[in-house]
N, C-alpha and C positions, 0 to 999 in steps of 0.2 A: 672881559675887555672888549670882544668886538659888539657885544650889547651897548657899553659904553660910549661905541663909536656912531650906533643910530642916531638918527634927527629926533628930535621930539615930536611925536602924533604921526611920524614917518609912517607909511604902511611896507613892511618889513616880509622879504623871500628869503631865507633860510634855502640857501642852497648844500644839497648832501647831509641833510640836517640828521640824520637816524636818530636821533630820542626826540626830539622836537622839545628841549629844552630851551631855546631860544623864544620868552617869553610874546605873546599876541603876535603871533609869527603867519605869515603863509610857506608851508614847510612843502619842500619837495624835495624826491630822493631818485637816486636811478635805478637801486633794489629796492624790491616788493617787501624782504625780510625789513629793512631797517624801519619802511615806510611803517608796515604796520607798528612796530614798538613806535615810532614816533606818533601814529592814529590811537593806542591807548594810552599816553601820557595826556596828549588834550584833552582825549575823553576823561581820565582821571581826573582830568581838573577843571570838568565842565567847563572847556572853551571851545565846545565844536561850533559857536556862533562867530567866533573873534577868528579861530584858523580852518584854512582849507588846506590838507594835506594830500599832493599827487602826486601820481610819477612822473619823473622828468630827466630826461638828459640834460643836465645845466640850465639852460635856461630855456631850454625850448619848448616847454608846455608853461611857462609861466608869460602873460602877454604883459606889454608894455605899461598900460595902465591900471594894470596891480598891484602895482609896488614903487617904490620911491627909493629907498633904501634895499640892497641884494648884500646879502652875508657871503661868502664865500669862503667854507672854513676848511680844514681837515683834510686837506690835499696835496699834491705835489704843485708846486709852483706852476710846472708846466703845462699840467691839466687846467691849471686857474687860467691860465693865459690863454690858453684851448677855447675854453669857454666864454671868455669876456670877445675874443675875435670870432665865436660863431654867432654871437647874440647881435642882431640887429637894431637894438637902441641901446647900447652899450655907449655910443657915442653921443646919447643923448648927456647934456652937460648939468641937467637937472639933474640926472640919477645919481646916486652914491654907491663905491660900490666898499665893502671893507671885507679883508682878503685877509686870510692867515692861513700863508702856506706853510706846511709838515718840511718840505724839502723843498731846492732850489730857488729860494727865495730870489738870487743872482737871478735866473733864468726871468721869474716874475717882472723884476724891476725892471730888466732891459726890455721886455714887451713893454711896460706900462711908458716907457721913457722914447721908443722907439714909434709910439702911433698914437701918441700926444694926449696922454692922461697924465693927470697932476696930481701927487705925492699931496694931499694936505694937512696929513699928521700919519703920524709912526711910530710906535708901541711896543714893548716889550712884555712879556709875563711868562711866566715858569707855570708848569705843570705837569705833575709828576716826575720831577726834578730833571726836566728837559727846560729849555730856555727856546720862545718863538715870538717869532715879529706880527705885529698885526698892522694893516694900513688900510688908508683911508683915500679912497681916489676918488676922482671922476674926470672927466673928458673936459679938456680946453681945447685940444686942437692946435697945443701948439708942440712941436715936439724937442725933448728937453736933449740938450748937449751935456753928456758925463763925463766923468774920469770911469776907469774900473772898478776903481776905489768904490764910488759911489754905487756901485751893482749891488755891493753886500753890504752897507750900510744907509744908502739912503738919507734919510732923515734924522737918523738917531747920535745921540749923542752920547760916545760912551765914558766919556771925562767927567759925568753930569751923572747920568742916571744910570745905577747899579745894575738893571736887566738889561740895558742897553750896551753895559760892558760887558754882561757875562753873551750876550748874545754875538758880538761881535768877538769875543774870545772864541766859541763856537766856529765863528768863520774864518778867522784866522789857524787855527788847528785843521779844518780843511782843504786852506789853502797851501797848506804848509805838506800835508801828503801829497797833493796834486801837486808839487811843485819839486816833488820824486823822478816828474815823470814830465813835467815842464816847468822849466826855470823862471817863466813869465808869473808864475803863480806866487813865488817867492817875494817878489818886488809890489806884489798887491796886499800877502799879507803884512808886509814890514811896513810898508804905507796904512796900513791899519791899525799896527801895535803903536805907531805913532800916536795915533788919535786917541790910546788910553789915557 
């Protein structure tokens, strides 16, 4: 899915990439162990001309004018959001970034909504019979006014599309422990289960 989400001829950073599956990719990792299994995939597939694979803390050994499109996969929301506010052309409105956080997606979207990146599509897909959201941003500058509601769903439509329910199922089941422990959390997922 987040393949799906590149530009066409994009020149493509594979952020946290460890197998360097992410086809004609510039792949960078923050461990040495992942990087290399991602350095003999390429080479398995004679594409050492098409990728350069380095080490990187997110994005700070990849410069601006290497890429167009930035994956950022396999994370905790938090750390996505860590990384898009330490990268200095992050705010460039050319760039694309597509994000699929493991966890926190909530936490993701209020950074993305709070320093004025734009939600331009939003995704669902199951893998290994887990259910995660993938999105598609980039930087307008303008900064977006939400409900809570909107924190764990975003974009998606879960009345419409079957991953999109089962993924907002997922977050209502969350909200619904958290809400053990605050009652505020109850009121978010009932506004949720509405939107089945």
């Amino acid at each position: 899915m987040c393949a799906g989400f590149v530009r066409q001829n994009a020149r493509l950073a594979d952020i946290g990439t460890d197998h360097a599956y992410l086809p004609l990719c510039l792949a960078a990792d923050i461990n040495p162990e992942p990087l290399s299994r991602g350095r003999a995939a390429i080479k398995s597939f004679n594409a050492e001309h098409l990728i350069s694979a380095r080490l990187s803390n997110g994005l700070e050994n990849i410069a601006e004018n290497e890429a167009d499109d930035f994956v950022i996969a396999g994370m905790g929301g938090e750390l996505i959001a860590a990384i898009l506010d330490s990268c200095t052309y992050a705010k460039n409105s050319e760039k694309h970034f597509i994000l699929q956080p493991m966890t926190k997606s909530e936490v993701l979207i209020k950074y993305l909504f709070d320093n004025g990146f734009e939600i331009l599509k939003q995704d669902c897909c199951t893998a290994a019979g887990k259910c995660y959201t993938v999105l598609l941003v980039c930087y307008s500058g303008k900064k977006h006014e939400y409900t809570q509601t909107e924190l764990y769903c975003a974009k998606l439509q879960p009345s419409v599309k079957s991953t999109h329910r089962l993924f907002t199922e997922k977050q209502i089941t969350k909200l619904e422990k958290q809400a053990k422990g605050d009652a505020r959390y109850a009121e978010i997922a009932k506004k949720l289960r509405e939107m089945l």
